[in-house]
C-alpha positions in Angstrom: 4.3 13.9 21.1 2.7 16.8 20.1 4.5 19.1 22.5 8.1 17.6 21.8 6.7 18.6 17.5 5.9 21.7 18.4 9.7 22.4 20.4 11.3 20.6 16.8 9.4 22.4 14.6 10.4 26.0 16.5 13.7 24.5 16.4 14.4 24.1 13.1 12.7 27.1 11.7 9.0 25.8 10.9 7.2 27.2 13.1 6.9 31.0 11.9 5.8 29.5 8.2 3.8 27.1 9.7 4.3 22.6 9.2 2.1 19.7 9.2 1.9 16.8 11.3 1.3 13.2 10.0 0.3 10.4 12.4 1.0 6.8 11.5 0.3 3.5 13.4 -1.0 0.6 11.6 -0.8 -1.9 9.1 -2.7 0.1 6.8 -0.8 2.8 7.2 2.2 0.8 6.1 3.0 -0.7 8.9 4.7 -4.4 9.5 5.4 -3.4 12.7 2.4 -2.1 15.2 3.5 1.5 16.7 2.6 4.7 16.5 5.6 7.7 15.2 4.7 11.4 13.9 6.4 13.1 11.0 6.9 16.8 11.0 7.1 18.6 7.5 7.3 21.8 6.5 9.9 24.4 5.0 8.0 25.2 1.7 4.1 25.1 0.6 2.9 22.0 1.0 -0.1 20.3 -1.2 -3.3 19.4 -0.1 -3.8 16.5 2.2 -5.1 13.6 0.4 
């Protein structure tokens, strides 16, 4: 997964500014269904992760 992110992100521009990647897999991660996936954002400044 981290690979194929990396590939995306240079894709679509992110990679020179620099992205973040979030995990999530889990019913406390908001989850009704048990899986992992990976979000890839980026594009502007991003916050502080919480």
């Amino acid at each position: 997964m981290l690979v194929a992110a990396s590939r995306i992100a240079a894709q679509e521009g992110l990679a020179e500014g620099g992205y973040r990647l979030v995990l999530n897999s889990g019913r406390d991660a908001g989850q009704e269904v048990s899986h992992i996936h990976m979000h890839i954002l980026g594009g502007g400044p991003l916050g502080p992760i919480a």
